[in-house]
Every structure is written in structure tokens, then in C-alpha cells.
PDB file of N, H, CA, C and O in Angstrom:
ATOM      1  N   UNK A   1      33.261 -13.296  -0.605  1.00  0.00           N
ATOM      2  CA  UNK A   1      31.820 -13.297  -0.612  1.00  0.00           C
ATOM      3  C   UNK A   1      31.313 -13.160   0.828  1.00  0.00           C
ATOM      4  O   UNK A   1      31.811 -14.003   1.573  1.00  0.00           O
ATOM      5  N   UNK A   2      30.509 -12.373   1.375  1.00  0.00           N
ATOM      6  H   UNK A   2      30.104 -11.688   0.769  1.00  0.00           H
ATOM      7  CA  UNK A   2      29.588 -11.935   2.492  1.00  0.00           C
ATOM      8  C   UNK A   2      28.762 -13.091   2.533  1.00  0.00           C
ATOM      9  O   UNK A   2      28.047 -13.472   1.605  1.00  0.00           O
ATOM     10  N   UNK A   3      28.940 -13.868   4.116  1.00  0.00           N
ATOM     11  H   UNK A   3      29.520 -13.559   4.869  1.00  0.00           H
ATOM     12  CA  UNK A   3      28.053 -14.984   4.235  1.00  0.00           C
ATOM     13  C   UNK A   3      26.910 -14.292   5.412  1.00  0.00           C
ATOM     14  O   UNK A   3      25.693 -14.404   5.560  1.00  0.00           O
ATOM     15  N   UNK A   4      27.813 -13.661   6.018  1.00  0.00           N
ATOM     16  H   UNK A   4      28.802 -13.570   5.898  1.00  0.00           H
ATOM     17  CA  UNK A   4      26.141 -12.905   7.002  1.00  0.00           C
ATOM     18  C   UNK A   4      26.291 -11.519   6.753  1.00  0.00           C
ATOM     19  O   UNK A   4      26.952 -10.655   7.329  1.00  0.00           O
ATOM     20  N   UNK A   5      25.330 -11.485   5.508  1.00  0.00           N
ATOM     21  H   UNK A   5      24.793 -12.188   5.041  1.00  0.00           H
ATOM     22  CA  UNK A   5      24.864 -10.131   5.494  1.00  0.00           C
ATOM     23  C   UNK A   5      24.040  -9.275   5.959  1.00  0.00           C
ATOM     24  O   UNK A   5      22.897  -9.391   5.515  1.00  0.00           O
ATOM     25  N   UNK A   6      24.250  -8.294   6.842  1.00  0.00           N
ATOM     26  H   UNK A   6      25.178  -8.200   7.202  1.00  0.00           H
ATOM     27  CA  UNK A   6      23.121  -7.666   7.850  1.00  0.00           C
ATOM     28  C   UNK A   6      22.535  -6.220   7.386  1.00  0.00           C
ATOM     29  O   UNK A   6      23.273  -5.243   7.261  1.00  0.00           O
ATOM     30  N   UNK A   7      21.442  -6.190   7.195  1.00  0.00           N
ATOM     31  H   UNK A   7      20.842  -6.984   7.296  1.00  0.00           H
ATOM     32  CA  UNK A   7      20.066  -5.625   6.170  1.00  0.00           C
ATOM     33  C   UNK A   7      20.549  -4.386   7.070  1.00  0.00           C
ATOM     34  O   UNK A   7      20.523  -4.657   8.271  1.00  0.00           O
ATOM     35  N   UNK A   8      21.033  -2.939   6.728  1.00  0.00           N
ATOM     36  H   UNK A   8      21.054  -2.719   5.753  1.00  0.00           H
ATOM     37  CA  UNK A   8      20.566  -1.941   7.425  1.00  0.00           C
ATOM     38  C   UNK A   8      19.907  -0.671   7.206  1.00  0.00           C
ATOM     39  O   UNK A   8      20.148   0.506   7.477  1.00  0.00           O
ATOM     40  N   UNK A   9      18.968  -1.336   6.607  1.00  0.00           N
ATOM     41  H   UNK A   9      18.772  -2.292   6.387  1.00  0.00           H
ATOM     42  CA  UNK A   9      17.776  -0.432   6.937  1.00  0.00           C
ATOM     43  C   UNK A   9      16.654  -1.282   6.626  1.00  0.00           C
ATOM     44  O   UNK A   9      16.896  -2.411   6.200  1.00  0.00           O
ATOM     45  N   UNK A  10      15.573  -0.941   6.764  1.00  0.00           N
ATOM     46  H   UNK A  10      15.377  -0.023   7.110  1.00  0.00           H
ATOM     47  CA  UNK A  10      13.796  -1.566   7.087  1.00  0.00           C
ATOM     48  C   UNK A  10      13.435  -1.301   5.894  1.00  0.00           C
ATOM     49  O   UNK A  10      12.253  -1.052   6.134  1.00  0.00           O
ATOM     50  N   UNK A  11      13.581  -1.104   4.348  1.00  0.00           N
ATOM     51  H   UNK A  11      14.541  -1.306   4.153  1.00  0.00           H
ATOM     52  CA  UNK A  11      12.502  -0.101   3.555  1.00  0.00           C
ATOM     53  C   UNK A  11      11.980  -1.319   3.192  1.00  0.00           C
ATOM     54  O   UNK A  11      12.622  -2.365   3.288  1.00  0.00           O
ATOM     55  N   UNK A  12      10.643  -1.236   2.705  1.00  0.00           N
ATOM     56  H   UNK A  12      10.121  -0.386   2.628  1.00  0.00           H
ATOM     57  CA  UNK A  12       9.872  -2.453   2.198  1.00  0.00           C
ATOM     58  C   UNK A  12       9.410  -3.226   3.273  1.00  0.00           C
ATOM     59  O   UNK A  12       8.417  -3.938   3.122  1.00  0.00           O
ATOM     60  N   UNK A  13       9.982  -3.173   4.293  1.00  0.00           N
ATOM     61  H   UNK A  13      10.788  -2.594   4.416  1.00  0.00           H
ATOM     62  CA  UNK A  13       9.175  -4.734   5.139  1.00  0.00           C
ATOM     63  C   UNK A  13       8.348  -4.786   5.779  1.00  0.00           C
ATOM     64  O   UNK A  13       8.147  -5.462   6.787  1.00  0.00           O
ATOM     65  N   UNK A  14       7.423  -3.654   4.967  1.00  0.00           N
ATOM     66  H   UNK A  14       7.587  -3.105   4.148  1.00  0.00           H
ATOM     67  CA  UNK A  14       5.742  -4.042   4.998  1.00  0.00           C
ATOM     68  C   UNK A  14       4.569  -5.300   3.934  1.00  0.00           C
ATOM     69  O   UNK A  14       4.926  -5.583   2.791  1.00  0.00           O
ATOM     70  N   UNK A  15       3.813  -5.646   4.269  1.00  0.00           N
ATOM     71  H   UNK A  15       3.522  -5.416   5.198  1.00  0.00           H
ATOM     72  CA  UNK A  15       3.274  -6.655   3.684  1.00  0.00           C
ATOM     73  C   UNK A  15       2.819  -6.153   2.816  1.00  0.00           C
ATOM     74  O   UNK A  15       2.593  -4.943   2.831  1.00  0.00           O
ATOM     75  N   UNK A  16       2.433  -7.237   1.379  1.00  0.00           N
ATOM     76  H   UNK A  16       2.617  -8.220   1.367  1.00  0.00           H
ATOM     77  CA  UNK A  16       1.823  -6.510   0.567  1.00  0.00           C
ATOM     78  C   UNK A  16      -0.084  -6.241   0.797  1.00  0.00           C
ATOM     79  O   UNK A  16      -0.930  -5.457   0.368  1.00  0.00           O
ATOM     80  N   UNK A  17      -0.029  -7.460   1.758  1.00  0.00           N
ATOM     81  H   UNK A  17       0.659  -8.097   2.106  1.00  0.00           H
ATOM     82  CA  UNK A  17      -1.524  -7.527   1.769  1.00  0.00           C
ATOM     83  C   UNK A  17      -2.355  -6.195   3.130  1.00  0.00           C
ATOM     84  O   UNK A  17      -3.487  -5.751   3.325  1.00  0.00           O
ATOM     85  N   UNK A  18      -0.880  -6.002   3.812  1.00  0.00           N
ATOM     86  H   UNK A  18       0.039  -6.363   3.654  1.00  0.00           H
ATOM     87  CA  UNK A  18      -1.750  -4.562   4.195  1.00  0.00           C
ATOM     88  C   UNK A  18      -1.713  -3.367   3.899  1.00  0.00           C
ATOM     89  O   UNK A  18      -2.054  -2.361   4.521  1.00  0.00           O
ATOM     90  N   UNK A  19      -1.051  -3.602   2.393  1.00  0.00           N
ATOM     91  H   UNK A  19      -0.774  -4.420   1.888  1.00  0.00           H
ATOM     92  CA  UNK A  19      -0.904  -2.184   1.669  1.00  0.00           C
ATOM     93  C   UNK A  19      -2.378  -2.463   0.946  1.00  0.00           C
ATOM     94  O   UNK A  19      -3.157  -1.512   0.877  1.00  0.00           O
ATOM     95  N   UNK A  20      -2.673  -3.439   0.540  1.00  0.00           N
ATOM     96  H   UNK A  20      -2.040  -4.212   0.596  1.00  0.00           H
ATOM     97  CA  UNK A  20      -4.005  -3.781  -0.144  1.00  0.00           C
ATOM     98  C   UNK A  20      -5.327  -3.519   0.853  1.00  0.00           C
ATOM     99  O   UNK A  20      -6.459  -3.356   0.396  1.00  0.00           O
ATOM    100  N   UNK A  21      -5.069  -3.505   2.029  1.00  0.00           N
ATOM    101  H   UNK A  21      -4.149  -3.637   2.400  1.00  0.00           H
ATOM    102  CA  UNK A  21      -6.082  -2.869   3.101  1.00  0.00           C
ATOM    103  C   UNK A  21      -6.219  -1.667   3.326  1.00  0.00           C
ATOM    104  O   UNK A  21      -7.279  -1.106   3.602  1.00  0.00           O
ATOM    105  N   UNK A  22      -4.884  -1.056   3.201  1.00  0.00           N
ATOM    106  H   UNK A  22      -4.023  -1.513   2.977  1.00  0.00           H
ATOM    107  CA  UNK A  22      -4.989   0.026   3.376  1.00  0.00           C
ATOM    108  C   UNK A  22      -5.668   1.028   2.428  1.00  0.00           C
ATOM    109  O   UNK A  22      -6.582   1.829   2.624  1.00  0.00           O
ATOM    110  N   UNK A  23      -4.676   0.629   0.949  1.00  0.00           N
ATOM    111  H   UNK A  23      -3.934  -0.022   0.789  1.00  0.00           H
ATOM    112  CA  UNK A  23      -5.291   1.015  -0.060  1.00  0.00           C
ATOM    113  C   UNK A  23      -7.133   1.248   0.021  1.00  0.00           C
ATOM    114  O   UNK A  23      -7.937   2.140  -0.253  1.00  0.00           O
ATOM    115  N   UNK A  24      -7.151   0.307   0.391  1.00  0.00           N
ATOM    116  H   UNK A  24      -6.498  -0.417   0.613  1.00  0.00           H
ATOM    117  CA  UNK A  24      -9.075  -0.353  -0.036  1.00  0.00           C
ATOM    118  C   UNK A  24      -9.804   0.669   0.708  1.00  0.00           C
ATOM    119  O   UNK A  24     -10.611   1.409   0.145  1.00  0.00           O
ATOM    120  N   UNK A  25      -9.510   0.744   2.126  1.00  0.00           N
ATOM    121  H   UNK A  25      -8.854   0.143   2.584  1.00  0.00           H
ATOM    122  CA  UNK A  25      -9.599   1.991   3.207  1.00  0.00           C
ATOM    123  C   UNK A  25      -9.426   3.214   3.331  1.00  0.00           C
ATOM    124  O   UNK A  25      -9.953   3.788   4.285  1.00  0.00           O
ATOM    125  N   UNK A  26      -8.716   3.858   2.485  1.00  0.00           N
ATOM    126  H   UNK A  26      -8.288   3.392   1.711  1.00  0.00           H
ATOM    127  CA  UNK A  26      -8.041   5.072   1.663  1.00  0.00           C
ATOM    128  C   UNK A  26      -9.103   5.349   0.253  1.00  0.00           C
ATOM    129  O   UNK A  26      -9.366   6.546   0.146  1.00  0.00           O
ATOM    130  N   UNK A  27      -9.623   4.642  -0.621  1.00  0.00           N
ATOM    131  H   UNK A  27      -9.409   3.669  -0.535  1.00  0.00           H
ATOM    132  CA  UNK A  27     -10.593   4.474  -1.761  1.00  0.00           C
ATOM    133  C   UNK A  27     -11.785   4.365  -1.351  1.00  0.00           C
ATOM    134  O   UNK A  27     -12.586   4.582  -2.260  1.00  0.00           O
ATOM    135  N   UNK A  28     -12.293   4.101  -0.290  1.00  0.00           N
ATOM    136  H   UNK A  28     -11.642   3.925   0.448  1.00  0.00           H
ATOM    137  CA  UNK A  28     -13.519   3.684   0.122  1.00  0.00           C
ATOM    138  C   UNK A  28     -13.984   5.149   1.057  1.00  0.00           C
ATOM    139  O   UNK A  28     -15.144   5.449   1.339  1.00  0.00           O
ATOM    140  N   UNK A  29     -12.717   5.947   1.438  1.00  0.00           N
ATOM    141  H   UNK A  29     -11.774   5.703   1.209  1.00  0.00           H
ATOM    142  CA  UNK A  29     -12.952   6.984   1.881  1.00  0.00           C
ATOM    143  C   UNK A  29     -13.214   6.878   3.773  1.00  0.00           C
ATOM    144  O   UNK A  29     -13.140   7.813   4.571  1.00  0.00           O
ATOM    145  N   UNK A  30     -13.547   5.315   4.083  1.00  0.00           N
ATOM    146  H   UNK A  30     -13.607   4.555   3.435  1.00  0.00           H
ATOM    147  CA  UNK A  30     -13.384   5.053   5.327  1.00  0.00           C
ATOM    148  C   UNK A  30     -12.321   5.976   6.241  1.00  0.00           C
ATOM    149  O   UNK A  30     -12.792   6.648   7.158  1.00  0.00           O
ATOM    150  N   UNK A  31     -10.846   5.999   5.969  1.00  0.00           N
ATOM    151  H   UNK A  31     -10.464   5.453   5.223  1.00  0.00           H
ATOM    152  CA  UNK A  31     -10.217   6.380   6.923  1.00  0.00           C
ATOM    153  C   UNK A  31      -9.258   7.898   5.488  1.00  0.00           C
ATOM    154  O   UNK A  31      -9.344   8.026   4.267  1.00  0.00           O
ATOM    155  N   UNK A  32      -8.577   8.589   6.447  1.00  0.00           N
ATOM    156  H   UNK A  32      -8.507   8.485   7.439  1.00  0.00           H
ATOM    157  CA  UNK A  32      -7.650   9.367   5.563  1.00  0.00           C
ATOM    158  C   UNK A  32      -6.566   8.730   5.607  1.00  0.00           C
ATOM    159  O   UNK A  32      -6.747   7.732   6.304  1.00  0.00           O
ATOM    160  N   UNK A  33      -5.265   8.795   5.130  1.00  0.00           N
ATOM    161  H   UNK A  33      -5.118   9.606   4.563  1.00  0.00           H
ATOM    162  CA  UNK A  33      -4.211   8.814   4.948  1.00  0.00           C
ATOM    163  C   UNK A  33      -3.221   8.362   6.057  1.00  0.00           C
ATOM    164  O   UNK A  33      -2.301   7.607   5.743  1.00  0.00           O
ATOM    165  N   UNK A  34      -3.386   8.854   7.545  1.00  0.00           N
ATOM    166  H   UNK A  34      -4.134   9.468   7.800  1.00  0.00           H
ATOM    167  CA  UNK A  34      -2.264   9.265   8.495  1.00  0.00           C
ATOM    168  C   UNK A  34      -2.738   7.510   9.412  1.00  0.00           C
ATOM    169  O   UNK A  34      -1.874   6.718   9.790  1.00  0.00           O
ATOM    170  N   UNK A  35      -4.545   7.238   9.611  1.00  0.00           N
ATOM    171  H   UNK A  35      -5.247   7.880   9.304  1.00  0.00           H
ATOM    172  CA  UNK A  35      -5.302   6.330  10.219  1.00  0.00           C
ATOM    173  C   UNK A  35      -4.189   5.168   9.776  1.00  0.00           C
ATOM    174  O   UNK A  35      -3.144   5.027  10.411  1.00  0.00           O
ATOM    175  N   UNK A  36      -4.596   4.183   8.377  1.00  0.00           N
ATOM    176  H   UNK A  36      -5.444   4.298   7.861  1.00  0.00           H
ATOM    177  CA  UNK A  36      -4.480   3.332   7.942  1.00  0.00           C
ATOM    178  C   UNK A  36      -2.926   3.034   7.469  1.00  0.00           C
ATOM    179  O   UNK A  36      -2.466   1.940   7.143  1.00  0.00           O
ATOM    180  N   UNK A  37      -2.434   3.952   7.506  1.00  0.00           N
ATOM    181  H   UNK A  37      -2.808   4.841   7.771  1.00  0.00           H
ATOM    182  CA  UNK A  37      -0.684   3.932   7.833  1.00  0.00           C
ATOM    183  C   UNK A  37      -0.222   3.850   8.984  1.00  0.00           C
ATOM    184  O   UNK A  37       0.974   3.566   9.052  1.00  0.00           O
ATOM    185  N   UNK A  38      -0.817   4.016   9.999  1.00  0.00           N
ATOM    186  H   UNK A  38      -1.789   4.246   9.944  1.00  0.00           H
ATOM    187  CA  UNK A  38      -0.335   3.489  11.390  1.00  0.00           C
ATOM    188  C   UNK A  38      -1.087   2.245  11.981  1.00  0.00           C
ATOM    189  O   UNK A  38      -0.748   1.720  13.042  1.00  0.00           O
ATOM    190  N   UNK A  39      -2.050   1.850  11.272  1.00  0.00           N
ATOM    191  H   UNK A  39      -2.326   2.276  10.410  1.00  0.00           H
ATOM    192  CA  UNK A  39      -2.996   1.015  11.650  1.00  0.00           C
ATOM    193  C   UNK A  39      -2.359  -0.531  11.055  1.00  0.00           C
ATOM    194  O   UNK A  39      -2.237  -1.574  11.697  1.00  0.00           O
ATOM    195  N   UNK A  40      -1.992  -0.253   9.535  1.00  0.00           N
ATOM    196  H   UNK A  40      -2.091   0.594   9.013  1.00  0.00           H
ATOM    197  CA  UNK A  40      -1.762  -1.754   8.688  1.00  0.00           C
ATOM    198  C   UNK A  40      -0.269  -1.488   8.690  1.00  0.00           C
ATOM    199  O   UNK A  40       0.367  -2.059   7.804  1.00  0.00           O
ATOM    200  N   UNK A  41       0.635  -0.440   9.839  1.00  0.00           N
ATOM    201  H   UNK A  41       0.119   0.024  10.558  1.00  0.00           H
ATOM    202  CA  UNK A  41       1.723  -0.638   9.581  1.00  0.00           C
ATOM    203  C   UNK A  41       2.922  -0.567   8.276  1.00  0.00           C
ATOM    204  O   UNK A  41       3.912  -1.288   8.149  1.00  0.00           O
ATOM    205  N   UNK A  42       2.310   0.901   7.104  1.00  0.00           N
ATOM    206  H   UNK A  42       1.505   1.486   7.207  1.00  0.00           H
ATOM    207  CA  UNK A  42       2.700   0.996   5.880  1.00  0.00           C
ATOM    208  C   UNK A  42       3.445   2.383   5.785  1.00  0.00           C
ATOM    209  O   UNK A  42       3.164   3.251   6.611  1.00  0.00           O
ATOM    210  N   UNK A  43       4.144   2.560   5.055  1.00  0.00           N
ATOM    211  H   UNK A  43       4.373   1.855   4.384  1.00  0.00           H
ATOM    212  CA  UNK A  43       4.543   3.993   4.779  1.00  0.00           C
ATOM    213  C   UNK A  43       3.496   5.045   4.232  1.00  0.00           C
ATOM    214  O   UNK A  43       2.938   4.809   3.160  1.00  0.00           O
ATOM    215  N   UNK A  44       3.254   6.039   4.839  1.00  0.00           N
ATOM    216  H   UNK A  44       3.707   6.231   5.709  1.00  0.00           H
ATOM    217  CA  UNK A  44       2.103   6.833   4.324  1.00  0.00           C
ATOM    218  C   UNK A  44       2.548   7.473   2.834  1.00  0.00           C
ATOM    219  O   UNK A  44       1.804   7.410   1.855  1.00  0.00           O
ATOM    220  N   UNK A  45       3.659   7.995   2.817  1.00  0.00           N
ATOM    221  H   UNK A  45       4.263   8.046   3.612  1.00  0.00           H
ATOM    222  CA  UNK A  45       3.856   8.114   1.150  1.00  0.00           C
ATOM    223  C   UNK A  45       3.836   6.864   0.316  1.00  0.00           C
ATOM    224  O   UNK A  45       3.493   6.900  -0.865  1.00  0.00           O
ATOM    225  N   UNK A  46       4.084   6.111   0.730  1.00  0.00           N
ATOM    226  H   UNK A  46       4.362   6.081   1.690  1.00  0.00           H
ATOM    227  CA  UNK A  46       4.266   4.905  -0.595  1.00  0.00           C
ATOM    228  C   UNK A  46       2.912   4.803  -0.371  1.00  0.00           C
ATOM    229  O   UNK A  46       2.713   5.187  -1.524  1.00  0.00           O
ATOM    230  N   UNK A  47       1.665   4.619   0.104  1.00  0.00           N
ATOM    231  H   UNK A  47       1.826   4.308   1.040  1.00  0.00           H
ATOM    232  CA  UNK A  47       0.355   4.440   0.659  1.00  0.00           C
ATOM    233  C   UNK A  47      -0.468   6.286  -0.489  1.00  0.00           C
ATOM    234  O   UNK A  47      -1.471   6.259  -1.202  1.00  0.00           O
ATOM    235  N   UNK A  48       0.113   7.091  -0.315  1.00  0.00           N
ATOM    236  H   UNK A  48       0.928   7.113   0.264  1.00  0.00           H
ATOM    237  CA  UNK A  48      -0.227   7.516  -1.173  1.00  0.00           C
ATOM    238  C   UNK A  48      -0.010   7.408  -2.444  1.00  0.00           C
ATOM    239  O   UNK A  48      -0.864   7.496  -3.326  1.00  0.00           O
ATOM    240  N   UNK A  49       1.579   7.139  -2.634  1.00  0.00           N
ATOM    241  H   UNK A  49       2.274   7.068  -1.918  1.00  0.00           H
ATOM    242  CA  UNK A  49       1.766   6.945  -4.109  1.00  0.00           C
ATOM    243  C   UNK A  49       1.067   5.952  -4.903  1.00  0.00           C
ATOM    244  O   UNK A  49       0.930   6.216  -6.098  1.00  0.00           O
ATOM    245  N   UNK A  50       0.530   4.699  -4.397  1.00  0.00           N
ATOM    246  H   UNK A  50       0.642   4.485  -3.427  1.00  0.00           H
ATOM    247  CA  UNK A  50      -0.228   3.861  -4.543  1.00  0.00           C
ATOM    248  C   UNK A  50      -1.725   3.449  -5.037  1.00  0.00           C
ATOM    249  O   UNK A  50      -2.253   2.732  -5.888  1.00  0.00           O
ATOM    250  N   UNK A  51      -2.130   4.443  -3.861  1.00  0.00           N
ATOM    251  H   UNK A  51      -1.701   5.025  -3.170  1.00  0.00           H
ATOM    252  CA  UNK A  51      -3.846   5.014  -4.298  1.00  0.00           C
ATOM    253  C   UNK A  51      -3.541   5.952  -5.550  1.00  0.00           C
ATOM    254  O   UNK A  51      -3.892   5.369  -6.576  1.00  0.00           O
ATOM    255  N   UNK A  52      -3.157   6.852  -5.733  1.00  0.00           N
ATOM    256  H   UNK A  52      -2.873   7.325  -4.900  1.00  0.00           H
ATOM    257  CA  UNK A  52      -2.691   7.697  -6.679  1.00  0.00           C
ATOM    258  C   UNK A  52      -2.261   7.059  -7.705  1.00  0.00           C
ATOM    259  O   UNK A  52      -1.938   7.997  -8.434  1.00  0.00           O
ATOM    260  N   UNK A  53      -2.029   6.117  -8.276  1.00  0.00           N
ATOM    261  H   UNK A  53      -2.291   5.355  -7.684  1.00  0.00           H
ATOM    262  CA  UNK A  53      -1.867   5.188  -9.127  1.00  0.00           C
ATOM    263  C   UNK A  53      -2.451   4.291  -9.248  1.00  0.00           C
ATOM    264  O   UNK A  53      -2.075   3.649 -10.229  1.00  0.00           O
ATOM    265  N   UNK A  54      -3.449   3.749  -8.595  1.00  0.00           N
ATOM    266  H   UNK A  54      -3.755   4.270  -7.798  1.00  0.00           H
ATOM    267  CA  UNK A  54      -5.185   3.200  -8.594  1.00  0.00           C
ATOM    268  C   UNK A  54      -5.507   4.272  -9.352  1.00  0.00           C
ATOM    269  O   UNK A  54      -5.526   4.237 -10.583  1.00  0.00           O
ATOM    270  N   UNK A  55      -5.732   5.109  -8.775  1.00  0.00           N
ATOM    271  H   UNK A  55      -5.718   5.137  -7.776  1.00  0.00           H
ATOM    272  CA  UNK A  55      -7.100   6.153  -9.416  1.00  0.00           C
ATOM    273  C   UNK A  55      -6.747   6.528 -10.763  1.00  0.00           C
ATOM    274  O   UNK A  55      -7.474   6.229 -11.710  1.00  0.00           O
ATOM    275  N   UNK A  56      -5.267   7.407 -10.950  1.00  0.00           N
ATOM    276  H   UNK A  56      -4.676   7.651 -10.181  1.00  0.00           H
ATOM    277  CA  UNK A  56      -4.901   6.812 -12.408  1.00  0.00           C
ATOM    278  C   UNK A  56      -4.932   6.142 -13.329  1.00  0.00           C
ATOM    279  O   UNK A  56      -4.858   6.636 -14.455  1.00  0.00           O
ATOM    280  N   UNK A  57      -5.086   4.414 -13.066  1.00  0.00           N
ATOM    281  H   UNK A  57      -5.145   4.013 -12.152  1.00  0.00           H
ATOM    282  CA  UNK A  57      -4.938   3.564 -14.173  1.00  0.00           C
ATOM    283  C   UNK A  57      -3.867   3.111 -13.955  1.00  0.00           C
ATOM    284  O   UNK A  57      -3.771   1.926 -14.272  1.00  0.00           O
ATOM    285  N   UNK A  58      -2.611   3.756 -13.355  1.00  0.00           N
ATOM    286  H   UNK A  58      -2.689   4.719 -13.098  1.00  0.00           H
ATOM    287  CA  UNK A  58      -1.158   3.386 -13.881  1.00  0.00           C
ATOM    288  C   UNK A  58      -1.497   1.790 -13.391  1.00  0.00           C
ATOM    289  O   UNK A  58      -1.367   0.888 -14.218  1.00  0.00           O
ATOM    290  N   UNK A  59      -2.007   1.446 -11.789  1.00  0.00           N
ATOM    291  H   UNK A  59      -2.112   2.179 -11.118  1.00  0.00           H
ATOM    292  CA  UNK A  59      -1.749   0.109 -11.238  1.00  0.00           C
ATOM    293  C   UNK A  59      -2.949  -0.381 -11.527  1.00  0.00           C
ATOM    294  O   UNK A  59      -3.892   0.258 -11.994  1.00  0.00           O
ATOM    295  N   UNK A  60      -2.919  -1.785 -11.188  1.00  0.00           N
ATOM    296  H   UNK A  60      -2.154  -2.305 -10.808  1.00  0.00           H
ATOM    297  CA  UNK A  60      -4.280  -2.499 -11.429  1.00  0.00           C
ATOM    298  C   UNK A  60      -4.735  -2.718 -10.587  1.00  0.00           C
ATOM    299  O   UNK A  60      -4.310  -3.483  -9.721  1.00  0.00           O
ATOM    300  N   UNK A  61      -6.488  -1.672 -10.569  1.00  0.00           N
ATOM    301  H   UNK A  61      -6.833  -1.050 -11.272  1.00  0.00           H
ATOM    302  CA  UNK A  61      -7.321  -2.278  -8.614  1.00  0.00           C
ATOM    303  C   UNK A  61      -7.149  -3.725  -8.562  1.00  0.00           C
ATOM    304  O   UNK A  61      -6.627  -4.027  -7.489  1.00  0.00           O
ATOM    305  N   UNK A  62      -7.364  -4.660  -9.243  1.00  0.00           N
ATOM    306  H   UNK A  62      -7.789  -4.415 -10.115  1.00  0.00           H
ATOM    307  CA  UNK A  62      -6.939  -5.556  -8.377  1.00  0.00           C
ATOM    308  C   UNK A  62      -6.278  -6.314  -8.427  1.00  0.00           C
ATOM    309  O   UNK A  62      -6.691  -7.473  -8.379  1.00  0.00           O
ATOM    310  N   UNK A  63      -4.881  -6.018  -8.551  1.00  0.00           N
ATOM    311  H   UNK A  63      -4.546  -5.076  -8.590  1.00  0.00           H
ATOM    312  CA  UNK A  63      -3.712  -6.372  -7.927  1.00  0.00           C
ATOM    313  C   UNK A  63      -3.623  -5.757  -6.639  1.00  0.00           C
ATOM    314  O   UNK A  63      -2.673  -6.185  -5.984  1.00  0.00           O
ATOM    315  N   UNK A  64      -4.461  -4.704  -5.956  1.00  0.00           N
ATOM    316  H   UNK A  64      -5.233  -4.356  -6.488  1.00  0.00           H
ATOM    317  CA  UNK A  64      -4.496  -3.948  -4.964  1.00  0.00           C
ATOM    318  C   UNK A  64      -6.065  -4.313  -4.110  1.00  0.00           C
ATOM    319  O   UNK A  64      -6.715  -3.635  -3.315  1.00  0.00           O
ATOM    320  N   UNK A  65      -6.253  -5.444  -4.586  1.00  0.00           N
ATOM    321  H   UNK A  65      -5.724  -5.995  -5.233  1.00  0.00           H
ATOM    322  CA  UNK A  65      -7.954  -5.995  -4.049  1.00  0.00           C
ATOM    323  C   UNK A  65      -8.911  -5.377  -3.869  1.00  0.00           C
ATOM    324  O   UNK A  65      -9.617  -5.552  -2.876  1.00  0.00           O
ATOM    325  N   UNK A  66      -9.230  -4.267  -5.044  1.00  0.00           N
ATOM    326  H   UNK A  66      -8.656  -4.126  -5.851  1.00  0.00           H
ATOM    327  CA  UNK A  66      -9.804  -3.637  -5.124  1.00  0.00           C
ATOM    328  C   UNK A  66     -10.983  -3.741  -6.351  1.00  0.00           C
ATOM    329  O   UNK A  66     -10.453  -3.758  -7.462  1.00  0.00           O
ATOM    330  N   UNK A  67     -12.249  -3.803  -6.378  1.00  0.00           N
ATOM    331  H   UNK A  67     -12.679  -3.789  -5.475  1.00  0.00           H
ATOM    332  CA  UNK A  67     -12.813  -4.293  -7.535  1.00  0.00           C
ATOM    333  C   UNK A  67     -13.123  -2.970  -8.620  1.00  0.00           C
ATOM    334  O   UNK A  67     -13.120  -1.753  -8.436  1.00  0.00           O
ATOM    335  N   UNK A  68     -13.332  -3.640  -9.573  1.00  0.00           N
ATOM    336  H   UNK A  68     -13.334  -4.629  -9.722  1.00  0.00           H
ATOM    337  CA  UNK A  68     -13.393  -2.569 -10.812  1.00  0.00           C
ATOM    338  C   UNK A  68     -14.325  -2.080 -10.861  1.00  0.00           C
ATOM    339  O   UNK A  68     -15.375  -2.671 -10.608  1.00  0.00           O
ATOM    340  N   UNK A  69     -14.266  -0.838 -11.203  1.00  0.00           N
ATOM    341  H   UNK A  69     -13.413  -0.358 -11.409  1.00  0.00           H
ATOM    342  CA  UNK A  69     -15.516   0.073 -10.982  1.00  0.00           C
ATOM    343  C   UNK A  69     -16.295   0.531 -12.620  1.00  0.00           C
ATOM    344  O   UNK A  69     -17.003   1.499 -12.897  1.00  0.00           O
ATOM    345  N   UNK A  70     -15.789  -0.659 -13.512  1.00  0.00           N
ATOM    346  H   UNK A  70     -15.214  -1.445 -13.287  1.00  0.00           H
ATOM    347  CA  UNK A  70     -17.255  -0.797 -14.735  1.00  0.00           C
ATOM    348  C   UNK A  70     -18.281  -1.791 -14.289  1.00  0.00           C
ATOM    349  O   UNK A  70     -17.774  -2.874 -13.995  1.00  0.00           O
ATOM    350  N   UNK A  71     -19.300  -1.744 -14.184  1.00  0.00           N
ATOM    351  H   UNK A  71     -19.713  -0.865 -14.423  1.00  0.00           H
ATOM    352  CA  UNK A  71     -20.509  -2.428 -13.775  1.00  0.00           C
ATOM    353  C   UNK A  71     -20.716  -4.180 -14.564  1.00  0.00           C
ATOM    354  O   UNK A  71     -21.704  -4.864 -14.296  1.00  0.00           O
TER     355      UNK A  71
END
């Protein structure tokens, strides 16, 4: 059994809560795509795949802190 196991590679170890900023910033039309991926520190494809699945339905705005847009 591996007692020090050493991680090599980074994927994921972005937060979830600045994918939820980013997201929000990306939907709101504030910034494009390339801004808020270097800004909250996220992958710009997973940052698209994301919004793109907001706007879909597939994910839930807010699980992504985003509020619902029925009145």
C-alpha cells in the first residue's frame, strides 16, 4: 500500500466557488470567456462547458449561484 502518494498533475484544484463567479460573470455578460478564467483562476473550457450547461438546463443555476430566471 502507497503511504505518500504524490498527486501528478493539478486537474480540478480550482475552487468551486470561483467557478460560481466566474460562471455568474460569463452569464451576466460582464466579462468574456479568456477575462474570468485568468482572473478566478479556472480552466476556460471547463468554464465553458459549465455556462453551457446553465443555459441548457443540464446544471442547476443555483448550484452555480446563479438565480432563476422565472419571475
Amino acid at each position: 500500500m502507497v503511504r505518500n502518494y504524490f498527486w501528478k498533475s493539478n486537474r480540478q484544484s480550482w475552487l468551486q466557488d470561483a467557478m460560481k463567479y466566474a460562471i455568474l460573470a460569463v452569464v451576466e455578460g460582464s466579462m468574456t470567456y479568456d477575462t474570468p478564467s485568468s482572473h478566478y483562476e479556472v480552466p476556460r473550457l471547463s468554464l465553458q462547458d459549465r455556462k453551457k450547461n446553465v443555459i441548457e438546463g443540464t446544471l442547476n443555476a443555483q448550484q452555480c449561484g446563479l438565480r432563476d430566471k422565472t419571475p
